[in-house]
ROTORSE-781722 format. One line per 2 residues: number of its first residue (from 1); for each residue x, y, z of N, C-alpha, C. Coordinates in steps of 0.1 Angstrom, whole numbers, plus 2048, in hexadecimal, padded with zeros to 3 digits. Layout:
// ROTORSE-781722
NUM	X/Y/Z/X/Y/Z/X/Y/Z | ...
//
This chain:
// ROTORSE-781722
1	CC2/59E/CBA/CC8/59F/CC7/CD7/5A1/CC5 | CE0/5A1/CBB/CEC/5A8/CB5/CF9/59C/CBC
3	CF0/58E/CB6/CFC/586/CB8/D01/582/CB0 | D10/584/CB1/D18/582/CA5/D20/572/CA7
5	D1C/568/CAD/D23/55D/CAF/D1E/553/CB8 | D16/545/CB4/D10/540/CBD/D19/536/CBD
7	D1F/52C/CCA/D26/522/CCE/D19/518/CCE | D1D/506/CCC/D14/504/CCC/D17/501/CDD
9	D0E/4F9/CE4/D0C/4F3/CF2/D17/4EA/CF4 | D23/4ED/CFC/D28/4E3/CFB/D28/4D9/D04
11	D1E/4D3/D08/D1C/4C8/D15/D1D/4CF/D25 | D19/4C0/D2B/D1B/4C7/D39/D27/4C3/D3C
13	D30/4C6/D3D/D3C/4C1/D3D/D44/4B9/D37 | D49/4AE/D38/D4E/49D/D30/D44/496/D2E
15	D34/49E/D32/D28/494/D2E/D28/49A/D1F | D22/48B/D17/D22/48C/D05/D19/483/D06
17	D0B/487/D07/D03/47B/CFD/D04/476/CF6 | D0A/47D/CE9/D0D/472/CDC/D17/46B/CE1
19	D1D/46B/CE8/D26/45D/CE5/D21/44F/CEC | D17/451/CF0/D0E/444/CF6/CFE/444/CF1
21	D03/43F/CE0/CF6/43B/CD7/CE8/436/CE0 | CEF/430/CEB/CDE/426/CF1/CDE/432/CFB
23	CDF/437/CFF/CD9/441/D0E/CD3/447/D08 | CC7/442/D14/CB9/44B/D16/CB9/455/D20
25	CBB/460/D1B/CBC/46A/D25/CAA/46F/D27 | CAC/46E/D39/C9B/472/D3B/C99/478/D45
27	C8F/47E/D4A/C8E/488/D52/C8B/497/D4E | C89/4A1/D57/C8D/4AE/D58/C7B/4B8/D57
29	C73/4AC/D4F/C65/4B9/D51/C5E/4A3/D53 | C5F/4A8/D63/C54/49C/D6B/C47/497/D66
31	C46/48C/D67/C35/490/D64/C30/489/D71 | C24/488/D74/C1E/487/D82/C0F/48B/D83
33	C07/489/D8E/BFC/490/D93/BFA/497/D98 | C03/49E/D9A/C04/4AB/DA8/C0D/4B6/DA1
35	C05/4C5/D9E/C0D/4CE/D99/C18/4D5/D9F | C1A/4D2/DAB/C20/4D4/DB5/C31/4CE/DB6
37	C2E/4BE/DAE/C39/4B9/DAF/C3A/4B2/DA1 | C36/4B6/D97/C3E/4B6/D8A/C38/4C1/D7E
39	C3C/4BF/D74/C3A/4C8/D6C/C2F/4C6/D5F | C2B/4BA/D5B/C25/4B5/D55/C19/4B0/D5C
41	C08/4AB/D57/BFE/4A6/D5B/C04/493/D55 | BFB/48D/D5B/BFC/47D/D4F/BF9/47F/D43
43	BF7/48A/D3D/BF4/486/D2D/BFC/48F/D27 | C07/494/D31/C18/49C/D2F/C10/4A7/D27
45	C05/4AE/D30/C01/4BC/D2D/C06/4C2/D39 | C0F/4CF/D33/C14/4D8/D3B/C09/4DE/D4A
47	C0D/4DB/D54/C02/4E1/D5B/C03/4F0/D5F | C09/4F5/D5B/C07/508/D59/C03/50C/D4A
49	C07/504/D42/C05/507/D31/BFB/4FB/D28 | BF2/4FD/D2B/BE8/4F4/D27/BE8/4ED/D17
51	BED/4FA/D13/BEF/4F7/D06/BFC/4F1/D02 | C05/4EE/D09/C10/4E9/D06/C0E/4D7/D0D
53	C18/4CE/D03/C19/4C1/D08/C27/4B9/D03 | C2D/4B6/D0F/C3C/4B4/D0E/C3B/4A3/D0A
55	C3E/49E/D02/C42/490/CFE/C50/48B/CFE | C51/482/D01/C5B/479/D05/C62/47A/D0E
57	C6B/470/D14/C75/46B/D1A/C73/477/D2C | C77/485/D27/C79/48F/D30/C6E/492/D3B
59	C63/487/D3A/C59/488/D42/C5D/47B/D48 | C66/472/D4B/C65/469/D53/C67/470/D62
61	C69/46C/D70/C6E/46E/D7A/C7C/46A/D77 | C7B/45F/D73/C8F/454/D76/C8D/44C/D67
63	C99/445/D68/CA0/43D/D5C/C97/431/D5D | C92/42D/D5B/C8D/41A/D5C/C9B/415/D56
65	C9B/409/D5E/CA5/3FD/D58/CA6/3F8/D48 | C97/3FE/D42/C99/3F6/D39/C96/402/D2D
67	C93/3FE/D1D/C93/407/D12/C86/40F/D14 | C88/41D/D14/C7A/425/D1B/C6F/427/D0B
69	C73/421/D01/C6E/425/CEF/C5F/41D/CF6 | C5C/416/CFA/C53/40C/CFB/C45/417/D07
71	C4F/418/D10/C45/423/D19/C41/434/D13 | C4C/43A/D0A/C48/441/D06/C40/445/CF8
73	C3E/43A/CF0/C35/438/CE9/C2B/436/CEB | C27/431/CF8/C16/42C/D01/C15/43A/D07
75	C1F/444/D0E/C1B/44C/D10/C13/45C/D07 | C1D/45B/CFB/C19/465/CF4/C10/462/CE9
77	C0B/451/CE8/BFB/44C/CE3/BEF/44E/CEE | BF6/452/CFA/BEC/458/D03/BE9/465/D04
79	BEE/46F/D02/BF0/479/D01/BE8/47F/CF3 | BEB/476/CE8/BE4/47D/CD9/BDC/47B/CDB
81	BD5/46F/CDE/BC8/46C/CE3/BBE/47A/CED | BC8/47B/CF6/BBE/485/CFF/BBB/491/CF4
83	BCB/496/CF0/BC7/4A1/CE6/BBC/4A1/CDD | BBF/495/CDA/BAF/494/CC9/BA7/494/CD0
85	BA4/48D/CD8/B94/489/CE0/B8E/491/CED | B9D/498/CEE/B94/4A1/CFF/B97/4B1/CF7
87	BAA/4B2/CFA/BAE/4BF/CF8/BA3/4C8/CEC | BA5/4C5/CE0/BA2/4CB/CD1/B92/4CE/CD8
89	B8B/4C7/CDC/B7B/4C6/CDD/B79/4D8/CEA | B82/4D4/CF2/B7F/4DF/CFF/B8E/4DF/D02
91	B99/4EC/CFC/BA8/4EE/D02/BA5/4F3/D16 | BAD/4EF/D1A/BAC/4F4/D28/BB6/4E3/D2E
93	BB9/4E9/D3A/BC1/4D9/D42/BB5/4C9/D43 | BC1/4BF/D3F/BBB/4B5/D3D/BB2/4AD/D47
95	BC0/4AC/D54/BBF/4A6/D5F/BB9/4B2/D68
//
């Protein structure tokens, strides 16, 4: 593509994740029941790309008050699970 020089990202502004070790940054691909109003199924299968599955954090709707490691590890043991035992057997949408 004849680029001679990539910058890296430099934030959205004076926002810097790294410099706040504990923030859980979350959001941005929804997950939900309705294709309509998020981007993910419950088992964070893409609902236009079947074959794709977004794990972690970026499928919440909002922040919870508290450390999200605990919810996102229940979620994406939900998720392997579908894969091994539904996805692999018959690929096509979960939900």
């Amino acid at each position: 593509m004849g680029a001679k020089e990539i910058d890296a990202f430099t934030g959205l502004g004076s926002y810097d994740s790294t410099r706040y070790q504990t923030t859980h940054v979350q959001g941005g691909t929804i997950m939900g029941a309705d294709p309509t109003r998020s981007v993910v199924n419950p088992y964070l299968q893409h609902w236009q790309l079947p074959n794709l599955f977004v794990l972690g954090g970026s499928t919440f709707p909002q922040n919870a008050s508290m450390n999200p490691t605990p919810t996102i590890l229940a979620c994406t043991l939900r998720s392997a699970d579908a894969i091994v035992n539904r996805y692999l057997k018959l690929p096509g949408p979960l939900a």
